[in-house]
N, C-alpha and C positions, 0 to 999 in steps of 0.2 A: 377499808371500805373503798369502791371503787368510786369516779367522779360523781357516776350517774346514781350512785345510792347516797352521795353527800348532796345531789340536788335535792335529790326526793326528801330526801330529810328535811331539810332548810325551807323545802315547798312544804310538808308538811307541817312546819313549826311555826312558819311567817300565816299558814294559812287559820293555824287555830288561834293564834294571838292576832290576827286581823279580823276573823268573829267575833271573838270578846269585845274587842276597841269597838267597832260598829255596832254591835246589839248594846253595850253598855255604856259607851259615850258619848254615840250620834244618833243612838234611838232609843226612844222611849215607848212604852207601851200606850196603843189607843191614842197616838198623839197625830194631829196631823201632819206629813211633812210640809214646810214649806220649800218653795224654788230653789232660796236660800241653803237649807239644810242636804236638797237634794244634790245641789251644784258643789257642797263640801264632801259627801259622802261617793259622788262619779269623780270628783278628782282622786279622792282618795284613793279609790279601787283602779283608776287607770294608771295614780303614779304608781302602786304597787306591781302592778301588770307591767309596765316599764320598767321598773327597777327590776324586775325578777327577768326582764328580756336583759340587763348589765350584765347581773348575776351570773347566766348562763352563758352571757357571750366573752368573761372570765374563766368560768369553768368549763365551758363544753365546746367555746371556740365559735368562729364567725359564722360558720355556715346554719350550727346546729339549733344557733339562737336567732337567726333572721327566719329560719324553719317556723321558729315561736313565733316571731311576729308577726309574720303572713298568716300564721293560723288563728292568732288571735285576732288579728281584723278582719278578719272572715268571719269568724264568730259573731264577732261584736257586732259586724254591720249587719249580720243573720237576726243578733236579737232584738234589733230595732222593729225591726218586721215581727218578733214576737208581741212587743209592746200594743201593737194595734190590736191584736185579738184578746189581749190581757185586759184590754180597756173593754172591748164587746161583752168580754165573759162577766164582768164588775158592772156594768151597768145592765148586762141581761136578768143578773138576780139579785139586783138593788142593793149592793155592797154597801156599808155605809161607811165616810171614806174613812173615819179613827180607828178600819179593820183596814184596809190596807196593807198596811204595812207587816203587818204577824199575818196576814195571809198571805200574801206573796214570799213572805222569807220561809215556813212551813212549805210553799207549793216549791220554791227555787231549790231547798233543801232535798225533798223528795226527787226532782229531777235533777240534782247530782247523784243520787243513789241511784236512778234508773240509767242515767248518761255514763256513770262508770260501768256498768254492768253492759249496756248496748255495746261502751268501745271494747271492753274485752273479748267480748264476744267475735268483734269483729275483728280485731286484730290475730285472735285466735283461728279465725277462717283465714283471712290473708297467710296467716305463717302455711298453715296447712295446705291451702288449696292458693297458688296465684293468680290461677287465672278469675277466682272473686273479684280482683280488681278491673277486669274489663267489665265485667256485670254490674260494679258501681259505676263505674265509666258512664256507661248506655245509661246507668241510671240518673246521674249528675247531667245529661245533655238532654234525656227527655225532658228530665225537672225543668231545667233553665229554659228550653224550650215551652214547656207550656205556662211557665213564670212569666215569658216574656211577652206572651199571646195571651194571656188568661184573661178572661170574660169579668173585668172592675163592676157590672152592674151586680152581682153575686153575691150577698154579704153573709161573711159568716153568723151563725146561727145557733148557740148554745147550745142550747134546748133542742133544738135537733140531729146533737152528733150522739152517737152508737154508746161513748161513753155517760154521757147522762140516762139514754135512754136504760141501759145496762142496770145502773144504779138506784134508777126508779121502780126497775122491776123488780129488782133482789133486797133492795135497804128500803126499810121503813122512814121515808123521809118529812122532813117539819117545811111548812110553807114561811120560817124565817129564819133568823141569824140566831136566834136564841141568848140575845145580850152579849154576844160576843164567844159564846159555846159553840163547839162542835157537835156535840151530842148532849140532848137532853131527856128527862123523863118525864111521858104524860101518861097518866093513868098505869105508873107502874111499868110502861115498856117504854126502850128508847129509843129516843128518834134522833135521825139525821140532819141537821142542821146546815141552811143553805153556803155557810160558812164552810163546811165538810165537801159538798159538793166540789163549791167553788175553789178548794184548795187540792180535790181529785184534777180536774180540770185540768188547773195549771200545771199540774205535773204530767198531765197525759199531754196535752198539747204542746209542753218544750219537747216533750219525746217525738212525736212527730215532726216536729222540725232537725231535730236530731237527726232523723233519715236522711235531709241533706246534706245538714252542717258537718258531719262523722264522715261521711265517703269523700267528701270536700276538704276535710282537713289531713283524709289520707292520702289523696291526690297531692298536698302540700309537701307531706313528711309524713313517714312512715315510723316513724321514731314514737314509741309508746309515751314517752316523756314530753314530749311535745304535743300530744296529742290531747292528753290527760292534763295538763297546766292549762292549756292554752280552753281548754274548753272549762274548766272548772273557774277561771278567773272571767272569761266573759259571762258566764251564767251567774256567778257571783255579784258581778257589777249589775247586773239587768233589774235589781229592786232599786236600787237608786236612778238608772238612767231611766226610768217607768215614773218615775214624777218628775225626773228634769224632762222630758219629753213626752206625755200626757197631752199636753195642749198644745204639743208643737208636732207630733208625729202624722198625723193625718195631712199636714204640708207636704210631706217627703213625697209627692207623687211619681216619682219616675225613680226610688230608690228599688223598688220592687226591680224594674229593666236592670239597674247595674249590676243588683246581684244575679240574676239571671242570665248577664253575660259572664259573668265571672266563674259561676257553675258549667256554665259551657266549655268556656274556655279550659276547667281543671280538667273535666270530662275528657276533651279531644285531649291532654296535654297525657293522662293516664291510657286510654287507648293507644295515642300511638310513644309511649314510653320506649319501647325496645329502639326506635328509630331516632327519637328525638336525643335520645344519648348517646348517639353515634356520629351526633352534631354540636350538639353542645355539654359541657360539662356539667356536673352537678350544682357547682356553687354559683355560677353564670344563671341556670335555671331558677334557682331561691329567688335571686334580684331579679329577675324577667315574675317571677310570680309575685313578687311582694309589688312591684310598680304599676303591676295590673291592675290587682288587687285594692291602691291606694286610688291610682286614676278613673276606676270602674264607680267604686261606691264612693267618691269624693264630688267627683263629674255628675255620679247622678241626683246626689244631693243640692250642686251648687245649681245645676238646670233646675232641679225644681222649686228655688228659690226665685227663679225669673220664669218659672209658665206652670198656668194652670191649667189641671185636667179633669181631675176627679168631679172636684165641686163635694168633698167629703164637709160633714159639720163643723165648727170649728169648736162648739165646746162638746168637746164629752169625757168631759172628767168631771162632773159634777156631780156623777152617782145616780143620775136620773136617767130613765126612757125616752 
């Protein structure tokens, strides 16, 4: 076996025995999480996320696992920004919060199956065609660009995106949760339960953000391996860090700017690729991307613990409108 198929291995072995431990030790069914529980279950998933950055900087050497880490904090700081519309989508159709938890792991599970499927694809285009990556390029400098300008009075809207609408017209849907079902039967035919919905959602809407975070983490590293860990352990941690930060995420007002510079920045750094390696060296650029990376979304977290903007609500995780 070659190194990179005794990673894959070990990632895939750590990864099935760390769902077991989590769904069977740190969660229970219909339960609420507490802070407590939350803040055990993010550590746990970032020391493993950390351990598997040793792991690889053992076996695959320094450059290829600081590749990981940059791409994992890119990720991670990506899913914080998922968490806010995870909370819209949950209190648009009155979640009640002891579903939580088996909703969000069904919706996070569904968008690893869509998120492997998006990166192959794309990595499939990059092998094939290279100039792809100037076309993510353009596209990682619009995004960031219009992230960093984008109109805050606008608030996302469940009920009004293409995917709901899609689903109301084609599935015969129920105006509840149906005790905790996804599909029930009334009068003989079954219906869709807003638990189903809501668990569509979540998986369409990681995938759009995907659009970023996937051309972002190939602007990091091109390495399928790194591509593939790094995004499957941040999406992983993102059920637990969604109740350790629920009532704390609508503070983060200027995290939205950091990552928005940080997409910018991978953007120009993959346009002008052919030039910048003519100056600097590969494993010199890892470090210039990970310190960016750290300073961008750190900086913009720690400002907006000293200034306000938004004026967002401060509770809404309590399941209500």
């Amino acid at each position: 076996m070659t190194t990179h198929q005794i990673v894959y291995l070990v990632f895939g072995i750590v990864l099935v025995l760390a769902l077991v431990f989590d769904l069977g030790l740190l969660s229970k069914k219909n339960a609420q999480i507490t802070i407590k529980q939350a803040l055990k279950q993010t550590f746990f998933w970032v020391t493993l996320a950390l351990g598997f950055f040793v792991f690889m900087w053992v076996e695959e050497g320094q450059k290829l696992a600081l590749e990981y880490l940059s791409a994992y904090l890119m990720e991670w700081s990506l899913s914080i920004d998922n968490i806010f519309v995870f909370i819209l989508i949950f209190n648009s159709f009155k979640v009640k919060e002891k579903y939580y938890s088996r909703v969000l792991l069904i919706g996070i599970l569904m968008a690893i199956v869509f998120r492997v499927l998006f990166i192959t694809i794309g990595v499939a285009l990059v092998e094939q065609f290279h100039w792809v990556l100037y076309i993510f390029g353009v596209f990682l400098v619009y995004t960031g660009y219009t992230m960093f300008t984008a109109n805050e009075d606008k608030e996302f809207e469940p009920h009004d995106t293409k995917i709901y609408r899609f689903l109301k017209k084609y599935l015969p849907l129920a105006p509840h949760d149906g005790d905790g079902k996804y599909v029930v039967r009334e009068n003989g035919k079954p219906l869709y339960t807003t638990l189903f919905v809501v668990v569509v959602l979540l998986a369409s809407i990681d995938l759009v953000f995907a659009l970023d975070s996937i051309p972002a983490v190939m602007g990091i590293s091109r390495d399928k391996l790194v591509i593939y860990t790094s995004n499957i352990f941040a999406v992983l941690g993102l059920r637990s860090l969604f109740f350790l930060l629920r009532g704390a995420v609508s503070k983060f007002d200027y995290l939205q700017q950091g990552i928005a510079i940080v997409l910018v920045i991978i953007g120009i750094k993959m346009l002008g690729e052919h030039y910048i390696n003519m100056w600097i060296d590969k494993s010199t650029q890892v470090f210039i991307s990970l310190g960016l990376i750290v300073l961008c979304i750190s900086g913009s977290i720690f400002y907006s613990m000293f200034a306000s903007k938004k004026g967002a609500p401060e509770d809404v995780h309590d399941g209500s409108i």
